[in-house]
KOLZATI-475259 format. One record per atom (N, C-alpha, C): residue number from 1; residue in one letter; atom name; x, y, z negated. Coordinates in nm, 4 decimals. Each point is the difference from the previous one (the first is absolute). Layout:
KOLZATI-475259
(NUM, "A", "CA", (X, Y, Z));
...
END
This chain:
KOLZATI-475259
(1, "X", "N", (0.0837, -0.1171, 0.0000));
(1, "X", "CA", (-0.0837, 0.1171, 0.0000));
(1, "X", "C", (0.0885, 0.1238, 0.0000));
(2, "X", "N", (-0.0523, 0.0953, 0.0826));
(2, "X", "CA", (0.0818, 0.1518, -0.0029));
(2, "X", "C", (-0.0185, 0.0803, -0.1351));
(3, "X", "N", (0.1103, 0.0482, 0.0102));
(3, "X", "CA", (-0.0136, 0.1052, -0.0871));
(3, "X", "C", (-0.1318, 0.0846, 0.0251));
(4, "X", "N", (-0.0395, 0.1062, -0.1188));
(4, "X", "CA", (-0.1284, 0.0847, 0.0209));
(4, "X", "C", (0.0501, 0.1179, 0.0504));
(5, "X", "N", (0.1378, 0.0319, -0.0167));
(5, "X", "CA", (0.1076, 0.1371, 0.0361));
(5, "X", "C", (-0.0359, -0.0337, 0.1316));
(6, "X", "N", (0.0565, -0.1397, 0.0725));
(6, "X", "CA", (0.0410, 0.0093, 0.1128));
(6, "X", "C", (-0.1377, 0.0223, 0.1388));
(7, "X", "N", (-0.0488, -0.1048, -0.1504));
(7, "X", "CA", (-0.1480, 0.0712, 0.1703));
(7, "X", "C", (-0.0625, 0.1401, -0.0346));
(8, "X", "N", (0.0558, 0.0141, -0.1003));
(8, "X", "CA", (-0.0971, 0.1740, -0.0049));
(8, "X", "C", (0.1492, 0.0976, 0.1163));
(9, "X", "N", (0.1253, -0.0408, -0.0378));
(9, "X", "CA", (0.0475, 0.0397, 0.1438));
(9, "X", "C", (-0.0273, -0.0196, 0.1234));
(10, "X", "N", (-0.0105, -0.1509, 0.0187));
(10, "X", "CA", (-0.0727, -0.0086, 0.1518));
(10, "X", "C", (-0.1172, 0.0956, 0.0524));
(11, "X", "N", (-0.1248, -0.0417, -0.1115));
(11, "X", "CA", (-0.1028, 0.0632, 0.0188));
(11, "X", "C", (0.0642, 0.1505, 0.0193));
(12, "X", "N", (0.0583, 0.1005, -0.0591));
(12, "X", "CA", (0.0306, 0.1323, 0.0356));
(12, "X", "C", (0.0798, 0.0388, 0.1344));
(13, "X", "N", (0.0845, -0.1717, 0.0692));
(13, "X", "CA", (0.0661, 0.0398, 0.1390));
(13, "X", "C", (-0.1097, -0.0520, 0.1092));
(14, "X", "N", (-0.0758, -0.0734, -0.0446));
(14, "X", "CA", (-0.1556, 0.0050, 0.0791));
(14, "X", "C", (-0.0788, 0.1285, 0.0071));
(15, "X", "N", (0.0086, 0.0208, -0.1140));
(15, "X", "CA", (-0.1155, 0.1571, 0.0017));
(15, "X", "C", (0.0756, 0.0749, 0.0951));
(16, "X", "N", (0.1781, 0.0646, -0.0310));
(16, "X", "CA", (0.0401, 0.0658, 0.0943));
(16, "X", "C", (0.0340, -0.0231, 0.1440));
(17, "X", "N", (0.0102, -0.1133, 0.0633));
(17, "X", "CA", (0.0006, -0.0512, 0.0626));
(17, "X", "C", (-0.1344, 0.0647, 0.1061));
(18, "X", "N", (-0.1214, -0.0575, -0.0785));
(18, "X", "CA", (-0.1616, 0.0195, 0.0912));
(18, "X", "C", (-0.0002, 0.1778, 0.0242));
(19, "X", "N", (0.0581, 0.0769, -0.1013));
(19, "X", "CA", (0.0056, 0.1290, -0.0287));
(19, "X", "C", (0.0784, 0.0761, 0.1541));
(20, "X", "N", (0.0859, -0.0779, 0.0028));
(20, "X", "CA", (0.0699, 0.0302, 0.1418));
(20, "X", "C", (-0.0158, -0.0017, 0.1095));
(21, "X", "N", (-0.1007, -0.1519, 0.0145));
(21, "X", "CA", (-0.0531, -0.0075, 0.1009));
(21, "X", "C", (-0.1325, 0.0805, 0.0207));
(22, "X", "N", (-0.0436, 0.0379, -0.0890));
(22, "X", "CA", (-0.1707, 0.0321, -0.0012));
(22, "X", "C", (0.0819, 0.1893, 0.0609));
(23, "X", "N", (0.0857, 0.0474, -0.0351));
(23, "X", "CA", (0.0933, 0.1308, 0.0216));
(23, "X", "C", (0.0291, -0.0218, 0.1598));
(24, "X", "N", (0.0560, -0.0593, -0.0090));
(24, "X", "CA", (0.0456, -0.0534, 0.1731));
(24, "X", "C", (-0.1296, 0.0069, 0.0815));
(25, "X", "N", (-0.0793, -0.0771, -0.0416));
(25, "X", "CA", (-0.1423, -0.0135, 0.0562));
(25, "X", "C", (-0.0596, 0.1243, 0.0557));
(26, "X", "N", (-0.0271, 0.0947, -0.1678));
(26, "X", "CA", (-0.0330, 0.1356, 0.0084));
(26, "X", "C", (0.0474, 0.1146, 0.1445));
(27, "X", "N", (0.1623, -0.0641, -0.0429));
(27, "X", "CA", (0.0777, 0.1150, 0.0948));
(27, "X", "C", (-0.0436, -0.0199, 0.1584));
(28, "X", "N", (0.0033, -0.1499, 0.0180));
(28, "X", "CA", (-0.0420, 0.0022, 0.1605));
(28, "X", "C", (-0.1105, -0.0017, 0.0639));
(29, "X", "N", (-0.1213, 0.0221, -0.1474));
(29, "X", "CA", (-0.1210, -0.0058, 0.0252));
(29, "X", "C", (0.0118, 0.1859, 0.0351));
(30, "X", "N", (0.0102, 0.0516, -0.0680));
(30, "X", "CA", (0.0685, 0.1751, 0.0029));
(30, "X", "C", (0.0684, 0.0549, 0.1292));
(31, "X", "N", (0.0771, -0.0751, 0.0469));
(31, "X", "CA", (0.0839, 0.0116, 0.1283));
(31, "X", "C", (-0.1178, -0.0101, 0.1407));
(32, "X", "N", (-0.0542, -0.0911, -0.0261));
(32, "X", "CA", (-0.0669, -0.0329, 0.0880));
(32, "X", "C", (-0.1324, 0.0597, 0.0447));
(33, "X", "N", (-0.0658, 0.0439, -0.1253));
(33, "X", "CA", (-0.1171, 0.0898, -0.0265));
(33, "X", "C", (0.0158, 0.1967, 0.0476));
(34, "X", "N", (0.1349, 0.0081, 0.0125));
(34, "X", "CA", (0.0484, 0.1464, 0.0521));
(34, "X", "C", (-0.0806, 0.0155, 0.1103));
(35, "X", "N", (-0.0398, 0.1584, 0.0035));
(35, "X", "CA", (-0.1042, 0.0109, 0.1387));
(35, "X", "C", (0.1326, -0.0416, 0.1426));
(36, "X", "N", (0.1176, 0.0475, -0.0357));
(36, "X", "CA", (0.0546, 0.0161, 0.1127));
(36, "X", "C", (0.0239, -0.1466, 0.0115));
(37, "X", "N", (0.0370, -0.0703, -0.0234));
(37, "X", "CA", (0.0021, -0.1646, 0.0186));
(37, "X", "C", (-0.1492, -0.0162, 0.0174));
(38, "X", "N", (-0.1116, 0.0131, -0.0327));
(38, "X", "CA", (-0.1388, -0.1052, 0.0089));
(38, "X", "C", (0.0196, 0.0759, 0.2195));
(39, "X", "N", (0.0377, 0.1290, -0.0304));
(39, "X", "CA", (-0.0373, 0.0556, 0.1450));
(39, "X", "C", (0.1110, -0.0989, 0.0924));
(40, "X", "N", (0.1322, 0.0003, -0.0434));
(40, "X", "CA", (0.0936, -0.0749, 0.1240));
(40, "X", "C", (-0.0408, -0.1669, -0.0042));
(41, "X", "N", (-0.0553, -0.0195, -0.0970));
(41, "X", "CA", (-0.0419, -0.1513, 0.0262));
(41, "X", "C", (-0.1741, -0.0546, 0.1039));
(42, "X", "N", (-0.0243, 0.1355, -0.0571));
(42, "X", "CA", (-0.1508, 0.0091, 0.0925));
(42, "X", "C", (0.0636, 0.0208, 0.1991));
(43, "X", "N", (0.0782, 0.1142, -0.0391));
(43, "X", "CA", (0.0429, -0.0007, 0.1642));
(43, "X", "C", (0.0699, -0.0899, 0.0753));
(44, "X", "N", (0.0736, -0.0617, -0.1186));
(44, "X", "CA", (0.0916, -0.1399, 0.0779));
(44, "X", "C", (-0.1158, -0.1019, 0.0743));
(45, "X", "N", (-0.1012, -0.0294, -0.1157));
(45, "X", "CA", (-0.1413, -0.0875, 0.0469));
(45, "X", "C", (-0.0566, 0.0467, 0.1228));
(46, "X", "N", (-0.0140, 0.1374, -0.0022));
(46, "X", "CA", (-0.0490, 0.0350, 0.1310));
(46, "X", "C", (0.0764, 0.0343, 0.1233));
(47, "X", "N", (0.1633, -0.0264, 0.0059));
(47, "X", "CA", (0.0425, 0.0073, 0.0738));
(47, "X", "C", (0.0036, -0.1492, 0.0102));
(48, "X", "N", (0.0022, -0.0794, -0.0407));
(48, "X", "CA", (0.0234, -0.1290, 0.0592));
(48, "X", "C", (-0.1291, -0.0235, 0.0543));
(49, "X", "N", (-0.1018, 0.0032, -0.0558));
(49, "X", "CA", (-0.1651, 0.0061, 0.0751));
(49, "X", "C", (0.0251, 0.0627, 0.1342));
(50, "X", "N", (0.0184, 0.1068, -0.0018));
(50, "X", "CA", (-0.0020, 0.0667, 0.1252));
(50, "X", "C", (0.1051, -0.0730, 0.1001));
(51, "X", "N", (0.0935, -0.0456, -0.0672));
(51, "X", "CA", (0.0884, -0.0630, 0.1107));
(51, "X", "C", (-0.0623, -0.1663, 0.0570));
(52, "X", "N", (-0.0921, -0.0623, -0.0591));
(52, "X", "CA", (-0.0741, -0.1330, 0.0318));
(52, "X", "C", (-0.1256, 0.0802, 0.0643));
(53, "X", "N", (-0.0093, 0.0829, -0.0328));
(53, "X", "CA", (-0.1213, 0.0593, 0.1228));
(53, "X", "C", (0.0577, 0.0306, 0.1109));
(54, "X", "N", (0.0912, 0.0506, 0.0354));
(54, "X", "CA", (0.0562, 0.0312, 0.0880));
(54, "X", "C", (0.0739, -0.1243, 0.1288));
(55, "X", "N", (0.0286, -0.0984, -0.0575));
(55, "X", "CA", (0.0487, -0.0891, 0.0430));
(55, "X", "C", (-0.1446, -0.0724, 0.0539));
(56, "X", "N", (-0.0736, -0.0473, -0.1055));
(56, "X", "CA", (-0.1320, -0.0363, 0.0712));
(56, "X", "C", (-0.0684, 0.0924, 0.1234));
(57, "X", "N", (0.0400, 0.1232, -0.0095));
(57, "X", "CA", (-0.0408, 0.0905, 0.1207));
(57, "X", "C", (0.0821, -0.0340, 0.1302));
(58, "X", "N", (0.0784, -0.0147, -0.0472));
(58, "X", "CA", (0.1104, -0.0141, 0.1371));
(58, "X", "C", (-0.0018, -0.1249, 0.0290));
(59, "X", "N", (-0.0799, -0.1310, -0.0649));
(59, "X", "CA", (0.0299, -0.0986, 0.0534));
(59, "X", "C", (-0.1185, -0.0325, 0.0579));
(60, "X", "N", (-0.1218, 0.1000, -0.0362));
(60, "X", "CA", (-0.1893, 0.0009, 0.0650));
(60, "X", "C", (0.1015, 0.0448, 0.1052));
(61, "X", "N", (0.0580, 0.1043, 0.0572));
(61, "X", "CA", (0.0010, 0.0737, 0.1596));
(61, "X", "C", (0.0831, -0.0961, 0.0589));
(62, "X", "N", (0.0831, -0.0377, -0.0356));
(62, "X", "CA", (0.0493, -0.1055, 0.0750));
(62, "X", "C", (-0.0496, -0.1412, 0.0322));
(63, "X", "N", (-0.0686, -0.0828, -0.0798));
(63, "X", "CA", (-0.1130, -0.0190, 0.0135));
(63, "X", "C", (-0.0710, 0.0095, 0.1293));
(64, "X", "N", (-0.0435, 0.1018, -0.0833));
(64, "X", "CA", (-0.1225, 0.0408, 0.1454));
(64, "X", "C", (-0.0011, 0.1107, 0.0526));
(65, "X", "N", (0.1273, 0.0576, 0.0967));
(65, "X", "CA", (-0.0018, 0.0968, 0.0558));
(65, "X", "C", (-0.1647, 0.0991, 0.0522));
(66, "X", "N", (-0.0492, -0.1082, 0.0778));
(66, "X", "CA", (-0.1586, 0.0918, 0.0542));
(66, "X", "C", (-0.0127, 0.0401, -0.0800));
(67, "X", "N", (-0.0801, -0.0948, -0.0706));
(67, "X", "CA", (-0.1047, 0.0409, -0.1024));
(67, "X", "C", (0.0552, 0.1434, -0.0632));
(68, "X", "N", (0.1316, -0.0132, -0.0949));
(68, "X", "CA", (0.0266, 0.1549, -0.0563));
(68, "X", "C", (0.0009, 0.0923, 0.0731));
(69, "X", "N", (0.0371, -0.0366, 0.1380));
(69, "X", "CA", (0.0010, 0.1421, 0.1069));
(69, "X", "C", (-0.1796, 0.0460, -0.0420));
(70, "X", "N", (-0.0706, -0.1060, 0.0571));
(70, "X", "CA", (-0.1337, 0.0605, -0.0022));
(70, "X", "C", (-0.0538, 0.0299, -0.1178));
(71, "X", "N", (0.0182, -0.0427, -0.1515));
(71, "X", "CA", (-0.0299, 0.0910, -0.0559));
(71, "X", "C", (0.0593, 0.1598, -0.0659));
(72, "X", "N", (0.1380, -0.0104, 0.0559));
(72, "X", "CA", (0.0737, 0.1502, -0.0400));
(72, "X", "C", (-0.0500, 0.0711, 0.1398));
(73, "X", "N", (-0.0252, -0.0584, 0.0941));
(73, "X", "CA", (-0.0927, 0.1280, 0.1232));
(73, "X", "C", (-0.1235, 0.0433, -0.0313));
(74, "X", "N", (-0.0656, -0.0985, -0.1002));
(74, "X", "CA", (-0.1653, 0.0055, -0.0289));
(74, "X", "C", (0.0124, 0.1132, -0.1014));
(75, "X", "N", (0.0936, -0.0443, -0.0967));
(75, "X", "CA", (0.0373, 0.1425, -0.1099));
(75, "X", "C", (0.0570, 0.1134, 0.0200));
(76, "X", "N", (0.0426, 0.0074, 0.1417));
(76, "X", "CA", (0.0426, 0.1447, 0.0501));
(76, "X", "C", (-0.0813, 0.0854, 0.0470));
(77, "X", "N", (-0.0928, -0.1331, 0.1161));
(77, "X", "CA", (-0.1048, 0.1142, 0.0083));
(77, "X", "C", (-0.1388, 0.0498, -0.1054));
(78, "X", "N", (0.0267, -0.0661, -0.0941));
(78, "X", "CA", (-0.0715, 0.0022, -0.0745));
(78, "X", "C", (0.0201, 0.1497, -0.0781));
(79, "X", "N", (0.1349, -0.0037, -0.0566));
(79, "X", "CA", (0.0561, 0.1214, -0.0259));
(79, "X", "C", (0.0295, 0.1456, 0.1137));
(80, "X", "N", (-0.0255, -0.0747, 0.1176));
(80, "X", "CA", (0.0132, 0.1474, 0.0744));
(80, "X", "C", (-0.1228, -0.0152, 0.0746));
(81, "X", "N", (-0.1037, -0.0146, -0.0416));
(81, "X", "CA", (-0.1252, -0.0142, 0.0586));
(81, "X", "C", (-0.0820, 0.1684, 0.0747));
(82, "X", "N", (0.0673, 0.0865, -0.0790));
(82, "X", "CA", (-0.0629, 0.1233, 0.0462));
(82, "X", "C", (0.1102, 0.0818, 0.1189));
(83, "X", "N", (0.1223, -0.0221, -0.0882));
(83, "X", "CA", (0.0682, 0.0545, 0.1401));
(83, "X", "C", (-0.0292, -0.0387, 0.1207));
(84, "X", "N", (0.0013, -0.1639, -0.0402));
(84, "X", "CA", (-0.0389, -0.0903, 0.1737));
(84, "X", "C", (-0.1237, 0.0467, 0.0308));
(85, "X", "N", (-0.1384, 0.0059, -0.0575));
(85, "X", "CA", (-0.0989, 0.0092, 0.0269));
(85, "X", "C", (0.0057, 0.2141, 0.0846));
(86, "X", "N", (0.0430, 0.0737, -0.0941));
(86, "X", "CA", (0.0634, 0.1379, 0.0491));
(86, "X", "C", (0.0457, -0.0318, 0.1809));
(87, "X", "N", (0.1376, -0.0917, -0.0044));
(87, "X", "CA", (0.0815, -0.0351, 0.1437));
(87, "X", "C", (-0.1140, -0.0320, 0.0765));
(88, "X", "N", (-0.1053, -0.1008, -0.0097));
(88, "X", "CA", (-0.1149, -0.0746, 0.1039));
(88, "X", "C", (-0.0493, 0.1023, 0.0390));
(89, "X", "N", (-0.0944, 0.0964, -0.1017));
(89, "X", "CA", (-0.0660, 0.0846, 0.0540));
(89, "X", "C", (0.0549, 0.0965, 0.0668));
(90, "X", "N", (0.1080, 0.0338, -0.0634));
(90, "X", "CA", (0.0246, 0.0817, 0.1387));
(90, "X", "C", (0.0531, -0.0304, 0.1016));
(91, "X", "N", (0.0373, -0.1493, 0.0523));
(91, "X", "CA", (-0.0045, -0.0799, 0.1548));
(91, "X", "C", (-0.1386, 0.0155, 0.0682));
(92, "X", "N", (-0.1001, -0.0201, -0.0633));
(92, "X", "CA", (-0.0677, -0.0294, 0.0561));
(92, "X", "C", (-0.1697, 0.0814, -0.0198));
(93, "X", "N", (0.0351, 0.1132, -0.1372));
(93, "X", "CA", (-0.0571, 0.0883, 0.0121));
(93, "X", "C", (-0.0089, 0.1368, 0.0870));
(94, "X", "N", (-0.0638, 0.0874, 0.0249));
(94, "X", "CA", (-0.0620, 0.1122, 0.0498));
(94, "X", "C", (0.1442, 0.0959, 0.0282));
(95, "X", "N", (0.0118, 0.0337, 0.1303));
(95, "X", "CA", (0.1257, 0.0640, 0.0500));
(95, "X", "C", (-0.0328, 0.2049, -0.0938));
(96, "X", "N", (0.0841, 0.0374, 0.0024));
(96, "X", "CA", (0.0020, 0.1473, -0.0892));
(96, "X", "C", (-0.1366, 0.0296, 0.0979));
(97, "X", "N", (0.0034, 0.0399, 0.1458));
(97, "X", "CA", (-0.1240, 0.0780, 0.0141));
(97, "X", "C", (-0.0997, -0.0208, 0.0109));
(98, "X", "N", (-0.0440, -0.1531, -0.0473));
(98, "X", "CA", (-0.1291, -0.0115, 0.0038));
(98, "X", "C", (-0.0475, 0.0751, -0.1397));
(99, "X", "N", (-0.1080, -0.0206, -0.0238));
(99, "X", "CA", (-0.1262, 0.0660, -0.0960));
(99, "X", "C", (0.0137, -0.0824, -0.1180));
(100, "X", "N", (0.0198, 0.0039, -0.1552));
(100, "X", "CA", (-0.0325, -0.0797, -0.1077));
(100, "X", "C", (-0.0912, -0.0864, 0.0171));
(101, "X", "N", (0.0302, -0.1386, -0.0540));
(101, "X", "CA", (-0.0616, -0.0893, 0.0232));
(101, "X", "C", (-0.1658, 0.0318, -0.1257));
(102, "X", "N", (0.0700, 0.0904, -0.1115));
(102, "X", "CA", (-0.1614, 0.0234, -0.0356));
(102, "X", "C", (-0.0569, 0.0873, -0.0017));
(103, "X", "N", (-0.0092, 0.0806, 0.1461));
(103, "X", "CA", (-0.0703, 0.0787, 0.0254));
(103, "X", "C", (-0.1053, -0.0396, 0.0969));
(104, "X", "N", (-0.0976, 0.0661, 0.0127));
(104, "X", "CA", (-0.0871, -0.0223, 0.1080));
(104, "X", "C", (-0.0011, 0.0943, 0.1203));
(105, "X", "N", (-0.0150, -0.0433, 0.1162));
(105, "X", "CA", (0.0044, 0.0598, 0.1542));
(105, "X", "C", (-0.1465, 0.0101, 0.0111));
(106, "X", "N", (-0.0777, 0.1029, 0.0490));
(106, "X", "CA", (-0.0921, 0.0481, 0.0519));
(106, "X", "C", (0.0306, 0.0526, 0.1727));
(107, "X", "N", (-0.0321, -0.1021, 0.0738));
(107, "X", "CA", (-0.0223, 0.0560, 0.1291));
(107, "X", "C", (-0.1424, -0.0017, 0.1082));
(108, "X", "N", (0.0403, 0.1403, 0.0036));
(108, "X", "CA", (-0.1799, 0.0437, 0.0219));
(108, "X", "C", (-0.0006, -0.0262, 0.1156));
(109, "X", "N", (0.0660, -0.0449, 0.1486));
(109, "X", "CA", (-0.0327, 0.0031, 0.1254));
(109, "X", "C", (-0.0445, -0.1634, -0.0503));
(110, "X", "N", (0.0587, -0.0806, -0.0056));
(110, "X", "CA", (0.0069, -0.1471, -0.0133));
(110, "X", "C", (-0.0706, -0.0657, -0.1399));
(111, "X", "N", (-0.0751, 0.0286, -0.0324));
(111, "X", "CA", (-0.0987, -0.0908, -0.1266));
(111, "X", "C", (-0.1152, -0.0061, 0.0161));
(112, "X", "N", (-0.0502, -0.1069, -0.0561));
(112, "X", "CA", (-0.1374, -0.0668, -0.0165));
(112, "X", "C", (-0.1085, 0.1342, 0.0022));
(113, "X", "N", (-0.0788, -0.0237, 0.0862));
(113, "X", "CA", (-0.1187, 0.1583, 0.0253));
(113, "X", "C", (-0.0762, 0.0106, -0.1809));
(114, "X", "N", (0.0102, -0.1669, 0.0052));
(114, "X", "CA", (-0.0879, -0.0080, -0.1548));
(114, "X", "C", (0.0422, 0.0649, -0.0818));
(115, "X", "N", (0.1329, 0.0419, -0.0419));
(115, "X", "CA", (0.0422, 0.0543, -0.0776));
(115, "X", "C", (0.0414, 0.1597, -0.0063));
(116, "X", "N", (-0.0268, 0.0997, -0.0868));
(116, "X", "CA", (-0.0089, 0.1655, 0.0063));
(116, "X", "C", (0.2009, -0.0293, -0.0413));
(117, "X", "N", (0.0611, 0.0285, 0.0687));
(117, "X", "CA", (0.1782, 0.0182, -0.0106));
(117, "X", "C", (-0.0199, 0.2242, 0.0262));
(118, "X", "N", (0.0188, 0.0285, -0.1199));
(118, "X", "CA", (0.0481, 0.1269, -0.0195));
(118, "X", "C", (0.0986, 0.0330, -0.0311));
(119, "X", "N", (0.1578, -0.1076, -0.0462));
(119, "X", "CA", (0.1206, 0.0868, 0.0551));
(119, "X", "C", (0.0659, -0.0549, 0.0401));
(120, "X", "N", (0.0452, 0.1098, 0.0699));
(120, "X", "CA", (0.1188, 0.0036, 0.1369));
(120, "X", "C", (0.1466, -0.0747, -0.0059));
(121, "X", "N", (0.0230, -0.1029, 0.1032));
(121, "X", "CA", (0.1404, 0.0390, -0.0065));
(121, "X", "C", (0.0818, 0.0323, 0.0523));
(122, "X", "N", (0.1307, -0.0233, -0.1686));
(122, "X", "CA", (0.1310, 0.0573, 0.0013));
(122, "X", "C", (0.0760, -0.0766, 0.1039));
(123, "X", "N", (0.0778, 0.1299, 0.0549));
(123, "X", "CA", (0.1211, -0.0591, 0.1242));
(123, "X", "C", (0.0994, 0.0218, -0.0410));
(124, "X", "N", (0.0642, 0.0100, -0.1308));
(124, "X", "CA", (0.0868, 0.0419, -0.0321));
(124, "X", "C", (0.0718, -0.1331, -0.0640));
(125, "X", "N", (0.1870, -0.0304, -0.0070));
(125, "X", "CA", (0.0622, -0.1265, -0.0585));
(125, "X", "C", (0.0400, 0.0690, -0.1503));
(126, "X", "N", (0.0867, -0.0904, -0.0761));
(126, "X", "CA", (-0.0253, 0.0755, -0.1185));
(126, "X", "C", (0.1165, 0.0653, 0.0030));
(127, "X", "N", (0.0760, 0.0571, 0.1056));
(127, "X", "CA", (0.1255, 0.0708, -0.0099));
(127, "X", "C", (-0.0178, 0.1417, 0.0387));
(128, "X", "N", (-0.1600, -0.0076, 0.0725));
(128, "X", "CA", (-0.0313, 0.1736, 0.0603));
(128, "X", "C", (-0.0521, 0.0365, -0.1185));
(129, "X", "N", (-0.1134, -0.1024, -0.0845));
(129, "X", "CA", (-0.0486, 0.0877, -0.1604));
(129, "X", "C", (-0.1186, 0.0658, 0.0494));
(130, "X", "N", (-0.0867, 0.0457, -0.0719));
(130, "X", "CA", (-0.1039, 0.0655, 0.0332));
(130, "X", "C", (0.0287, 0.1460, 0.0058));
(131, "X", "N", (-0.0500, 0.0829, 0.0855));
(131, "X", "CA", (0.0057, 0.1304, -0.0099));
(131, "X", "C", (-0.1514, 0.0889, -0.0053));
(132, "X", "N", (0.0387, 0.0921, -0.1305));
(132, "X", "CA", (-0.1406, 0.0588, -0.0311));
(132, "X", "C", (-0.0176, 0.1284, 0.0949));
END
C-alpha cells in the first residue's frame, strides 16, 4: 500500500497536470475565436468553395461546349434586351421623315365620304418643324 503523502502528491501532479491542459485548451480555444482568425478561416473555406465551383464550371463547358454557348447567348440577350430591341427598331422602324408613328394623318382628298375629316395635312419632316 502507498503512502497517504505520496498519493496526495500524485493527486496534486494530476490536478496540475489537467490545470495545464484545461490552460492550453483555453488558449487555443482564444486563438481561434479572434475575429481576425474566425474571418481568415471563413475565407480560406470560401476560397476553396469557390475554387470546386469553378472547376465544376470549367468541366460543365467543356463538357458541353453548345449547350453553355447557348445559354451565355440566352443571358446576353437577356441582359441587353433593350439596347437590341432600341438596334431592331430602328432597322426596321420609320425613316426620320416620315410622321410619328402615334400620330394620326387626316387626309381630306382621299377618305371614307362616311367620315367628317376636319384636319389638314402636315407636309412637313421633323427637321423643317412647324412654323407659326
Amino acid at each position: 500500500m502507498t503512502h497517504p503523502t505520496a498519493r496526495i502528491e500524485q493527486a496534486k501532479r494530476e490536478v496540475e497536470q489537467a490545470r495545464r491542459q484545461l490552460a492550453s485548451t483555453t488558449g487555443a480555444l482564444q486563438y481561434r475565436l479572434k475575429p481576425g482568425n474566425l474571418v481568415s478561416s471563413a475565407w480560406e473555406g470560401v476560397r476553396e468553395k469557390s475554387g470546386e465551383m469553378a472547376n465544376g464550371a470549367l468541366r460543365t463547358v467543356k463538357d458541353r461546349p453548345v449547350a453553355t454557348s447557348g445559354v451565355l447567348a440566352a443571358l446576353v440577350i437577356f441582359l441587353a434586351r433593350e439596347p437590341l430591341w432600341r438596334l431592331a427598331s430602328g432597322f426596321l422602324g420609320e425613316n426620320e421623315d416620315d410622321v410619328d408613328a402615334g400620330t394620326i394623318e387626316a387626309d381630306l382628298d382621299h377618305h371614307d365620304k362616311g367620315y367628317d375629316l376636319t384636319a389638314p395635312t402636315i407636309g412637313r419632316s421633323k427637321k423643317e418643324g412647324v412654323k407659326v
